[in-house]
C-alpha positions as CSV (number, residue, x, y, z in Angstrom):
1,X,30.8,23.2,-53.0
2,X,29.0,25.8,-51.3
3,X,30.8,26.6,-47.6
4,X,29.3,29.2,-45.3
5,X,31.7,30.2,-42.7
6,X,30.9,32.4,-39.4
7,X,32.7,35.1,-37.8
8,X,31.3,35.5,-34.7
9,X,34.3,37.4,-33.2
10,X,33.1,41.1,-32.2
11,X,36.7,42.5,-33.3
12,X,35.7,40.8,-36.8
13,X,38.3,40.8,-39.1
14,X,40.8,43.0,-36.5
15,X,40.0,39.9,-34.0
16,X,42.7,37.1,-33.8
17,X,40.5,34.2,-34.4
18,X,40.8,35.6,-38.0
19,X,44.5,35.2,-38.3
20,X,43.8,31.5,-38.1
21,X,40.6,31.4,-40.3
22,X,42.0,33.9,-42.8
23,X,44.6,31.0,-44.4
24,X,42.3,28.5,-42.9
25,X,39.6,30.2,-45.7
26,X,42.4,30.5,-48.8
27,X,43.1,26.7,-48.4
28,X,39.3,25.7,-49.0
29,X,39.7,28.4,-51.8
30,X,42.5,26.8,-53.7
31,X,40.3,23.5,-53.5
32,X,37.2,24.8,-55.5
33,X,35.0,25.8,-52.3
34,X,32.6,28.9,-53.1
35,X,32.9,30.8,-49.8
36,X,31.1,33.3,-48.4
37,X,32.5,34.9,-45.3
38,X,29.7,36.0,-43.1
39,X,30.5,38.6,-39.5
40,X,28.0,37.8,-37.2
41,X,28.2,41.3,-35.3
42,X,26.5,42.7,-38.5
43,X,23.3,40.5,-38.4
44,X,20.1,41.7,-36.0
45,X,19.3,38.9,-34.6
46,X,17.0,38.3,-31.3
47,X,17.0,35.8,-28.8
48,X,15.1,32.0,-29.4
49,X,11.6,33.2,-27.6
50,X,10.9,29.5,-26.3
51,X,7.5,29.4,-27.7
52,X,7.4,26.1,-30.0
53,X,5.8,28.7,-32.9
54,X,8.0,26.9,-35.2
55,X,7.1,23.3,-34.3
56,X,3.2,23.6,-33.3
57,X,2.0,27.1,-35.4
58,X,4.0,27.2,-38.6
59,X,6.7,24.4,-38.8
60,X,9.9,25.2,-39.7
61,X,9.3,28.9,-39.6
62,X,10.1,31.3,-36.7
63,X,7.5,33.4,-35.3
64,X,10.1,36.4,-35.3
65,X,11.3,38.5,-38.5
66,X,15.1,39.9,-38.5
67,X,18.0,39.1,-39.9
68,X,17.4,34.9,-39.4
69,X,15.5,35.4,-42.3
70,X,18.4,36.5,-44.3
71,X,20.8,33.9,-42.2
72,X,18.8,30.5,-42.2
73,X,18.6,29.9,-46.1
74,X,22.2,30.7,-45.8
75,X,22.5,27.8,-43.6
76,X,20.1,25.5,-45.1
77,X,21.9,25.9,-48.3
78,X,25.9,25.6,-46.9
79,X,27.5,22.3,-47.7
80,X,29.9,22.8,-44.9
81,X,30.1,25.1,-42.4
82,X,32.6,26.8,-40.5
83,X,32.1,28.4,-37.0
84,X,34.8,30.5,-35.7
85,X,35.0,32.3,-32.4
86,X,37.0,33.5,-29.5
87,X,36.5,31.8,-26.5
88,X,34.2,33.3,-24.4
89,X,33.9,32.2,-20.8
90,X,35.2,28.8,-21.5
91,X,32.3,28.5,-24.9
92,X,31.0,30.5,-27.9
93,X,30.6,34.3,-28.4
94,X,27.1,35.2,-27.4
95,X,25.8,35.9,-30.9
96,X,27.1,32.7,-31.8
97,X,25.4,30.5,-29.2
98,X,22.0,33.2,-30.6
99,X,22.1,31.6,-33.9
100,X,22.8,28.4,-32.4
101,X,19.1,28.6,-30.1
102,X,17.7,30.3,-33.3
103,X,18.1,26.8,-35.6
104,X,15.7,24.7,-33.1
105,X,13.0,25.6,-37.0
106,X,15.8,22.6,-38.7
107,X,13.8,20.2,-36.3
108,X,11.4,18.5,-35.8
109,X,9.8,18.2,-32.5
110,X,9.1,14.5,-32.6
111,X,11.6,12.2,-31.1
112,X,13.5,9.6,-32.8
113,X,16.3,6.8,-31.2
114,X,20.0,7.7,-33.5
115,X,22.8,5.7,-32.2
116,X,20.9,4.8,-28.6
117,X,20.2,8.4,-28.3
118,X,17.2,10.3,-28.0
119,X,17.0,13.2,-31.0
120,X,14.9,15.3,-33.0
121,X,14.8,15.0,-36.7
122,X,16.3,16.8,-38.8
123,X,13.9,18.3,-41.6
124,X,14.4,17.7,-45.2
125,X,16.7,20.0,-47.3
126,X,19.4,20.6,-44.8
127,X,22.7,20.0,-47.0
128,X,25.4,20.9,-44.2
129,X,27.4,17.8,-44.7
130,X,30.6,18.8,-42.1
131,X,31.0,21.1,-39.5
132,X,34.4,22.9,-38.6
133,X,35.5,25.0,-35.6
134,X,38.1,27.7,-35.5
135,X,38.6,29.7,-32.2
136,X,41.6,31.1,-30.5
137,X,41.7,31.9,-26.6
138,X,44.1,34.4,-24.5
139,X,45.1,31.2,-22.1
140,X,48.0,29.0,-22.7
141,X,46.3,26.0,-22.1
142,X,44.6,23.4,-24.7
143,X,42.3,22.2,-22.2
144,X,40.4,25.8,-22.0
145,X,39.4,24.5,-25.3
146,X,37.4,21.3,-24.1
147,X,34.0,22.8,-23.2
148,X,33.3,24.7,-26.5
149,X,34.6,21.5,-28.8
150,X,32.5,19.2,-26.4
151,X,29.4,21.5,-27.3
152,X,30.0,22.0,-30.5
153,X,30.4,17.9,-31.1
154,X,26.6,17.7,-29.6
155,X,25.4,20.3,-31.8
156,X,26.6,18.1,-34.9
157,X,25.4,14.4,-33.1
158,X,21.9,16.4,-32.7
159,X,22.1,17.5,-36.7
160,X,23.1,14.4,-37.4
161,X,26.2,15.8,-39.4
162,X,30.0,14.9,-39.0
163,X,32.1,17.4,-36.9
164,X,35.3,17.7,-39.1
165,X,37.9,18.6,-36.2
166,X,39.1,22.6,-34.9
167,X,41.6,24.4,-35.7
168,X,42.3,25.9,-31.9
169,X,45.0,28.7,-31.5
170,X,46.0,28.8,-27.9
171,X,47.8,32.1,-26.2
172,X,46.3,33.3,-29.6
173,X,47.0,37.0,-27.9
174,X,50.8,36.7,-28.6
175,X,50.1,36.3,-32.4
176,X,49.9,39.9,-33.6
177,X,53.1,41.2,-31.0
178,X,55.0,37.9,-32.7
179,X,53.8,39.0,-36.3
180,X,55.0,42.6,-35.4
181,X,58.4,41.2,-34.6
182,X,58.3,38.7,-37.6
183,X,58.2,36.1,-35.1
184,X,55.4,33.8,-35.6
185,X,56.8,30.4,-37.2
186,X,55.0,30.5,-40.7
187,X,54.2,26.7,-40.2
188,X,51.4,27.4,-38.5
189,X,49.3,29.2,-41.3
190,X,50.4,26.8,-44.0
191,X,49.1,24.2,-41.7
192,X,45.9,26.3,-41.2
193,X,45.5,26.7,-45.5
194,X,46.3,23.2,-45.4
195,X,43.4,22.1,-43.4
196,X,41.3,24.6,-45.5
197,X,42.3,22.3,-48.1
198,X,41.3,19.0,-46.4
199,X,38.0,20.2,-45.3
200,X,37.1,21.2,-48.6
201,X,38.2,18.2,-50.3
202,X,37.4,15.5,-47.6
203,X,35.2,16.9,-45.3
204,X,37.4,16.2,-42.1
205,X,40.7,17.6,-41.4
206,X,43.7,15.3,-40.4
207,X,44.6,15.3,-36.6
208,X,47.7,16.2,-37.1
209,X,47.1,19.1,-39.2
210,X,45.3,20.2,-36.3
211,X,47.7,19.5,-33.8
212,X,50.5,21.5,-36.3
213,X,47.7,25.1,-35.8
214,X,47.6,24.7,-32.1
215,X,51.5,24.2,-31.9
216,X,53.1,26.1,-28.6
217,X,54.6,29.8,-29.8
218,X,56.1,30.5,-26.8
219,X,56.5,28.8,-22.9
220,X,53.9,29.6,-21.0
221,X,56.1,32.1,-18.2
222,X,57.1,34.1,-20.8
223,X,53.8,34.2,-22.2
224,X,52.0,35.2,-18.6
225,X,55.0,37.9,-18.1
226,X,54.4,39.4,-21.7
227,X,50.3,39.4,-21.0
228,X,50.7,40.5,-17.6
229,X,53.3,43.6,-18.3
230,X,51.0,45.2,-21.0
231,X,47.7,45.1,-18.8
232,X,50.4,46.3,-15.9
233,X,51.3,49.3,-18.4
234,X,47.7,50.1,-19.9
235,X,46.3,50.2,-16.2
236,X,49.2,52.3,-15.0
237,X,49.4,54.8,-18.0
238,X,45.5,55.2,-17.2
239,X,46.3,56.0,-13.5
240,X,46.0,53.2,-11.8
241,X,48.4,51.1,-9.7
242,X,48.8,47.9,-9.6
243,X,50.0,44.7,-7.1
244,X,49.5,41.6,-6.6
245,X,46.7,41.4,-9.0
246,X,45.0,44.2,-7.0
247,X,44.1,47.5,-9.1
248,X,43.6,50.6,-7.0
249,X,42.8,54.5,-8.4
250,X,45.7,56.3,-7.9
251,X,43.8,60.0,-8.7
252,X,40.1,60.9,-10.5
253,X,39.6,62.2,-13.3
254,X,37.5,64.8,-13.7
């Protein structure tokens, strides 16, 4: 079982969507998956040009050469795949939603009627059969979460291949403080390696194995007073003041 999992977080393994995937990764380990863990700030990668080279000219193949080249057989050969990101202005990292343009070569450009629904085919030798989504966020709130697992659930009814559920970590900034402290209930990562487990077994991962990753840590006015006193004291200690969500120089540097 072949599993091709992307990092798309620019803080890479330093990031906190890690500290979700990282246990997330040793479950599918202990259950036989070959995994290869790939960092998405590493690959070269330009932006989907529009130009319908790879459905008219030469189908299936990009018109552009860089590091797709190396990515998309990657891809093509994963039998599940794992996406992982912070949440970026309510969606995906920007490299992320790149690769995402950058697969339109896995379709066809006919049009074809799946489930009452107009989609392009999917060409032969794709082998992805489940998609998984890990992503953590800085706000407290599930719901911040809806737009990037409502996009991502397209992106698998259009590749006609089953979205196996997300492991979301909400106020995922308090997780490294709370590890510092020795604070962070460890039921959360076996429940991560746990769903590791079930993905690579069944293919989905259990609701309420999701439910146990996303579990509160902390209530959410402690959490905005902890977030809000360590901007307060980075801004400050860099000479700034600040009030009432206002931040004023308080002297130049040179």
């Amino acid at each position: 079982m072949k599993a091709v999992v992307l990092n798309a977080s620019p803080r890479m393994q330093a990031g906190n969507t890690a500290l979700i995937l990282d246990p997330f990764l040793e479950g599918m380990r202990e259950s036989g998956a070959e995994v290869e863990l790939l960092y998405v700030r590493k690959f070269k990668l330009n932006p989907c040009l529009g130009c319908f080279y790879c459905w008219l000219n030469h189908p299936g193949v990009c018109c552009q050469r860089d590091d797709m080249d190396v990515l998309s057989p990657k891809l093509h050969g994963a039998d599940l795949l794992v996406l992982a990101t912070p949440l970026y202005v309510d969606g995906m990292t920007g490299a992320l939603k790149n690769i995402m343009d950058r697969i339109v070569p896995f379709a066809e450009p006919f049009l074809e009627l799946r489930d009452g629904h107009c989609r392009h085919p999917v060409r032969k030798g794709l082998r992805t059969r489940s998609v998984a989504l890990v992503s953590n966020c800085g706000f407290w709130e599930m719901d911040n979460f809806d737009p990037l697992v409502a996009h991502l659930q397209a992106v698998c009814r259009n590749l006609g291949v089953p979205f196996a559920g997300a492991l979301l970590r909400p106020h995922g900034e308090a997780m490294r403080p709370m590890l510092g402290e020795g604070t962070v209930p460890h039921d959360v990562f076996d429940a991560a390696r746990e769903a590791g487990r079930q993905f690579a077994r069944e293919g989905v991962i259990a609701p309420e194995t999701q439910h146990a990753v996303s579990r509160e840590l902390l209530p959410r006015d402690r959490y905005m007073e902890t977030v809000n006193s360590f901007f307060r004291e980075r801004l400050e200690s860099a000479g700034y003041r600040t009030q009432d969500g206002d931040t004023a120089r308080e002297h130049t540097h040179p």
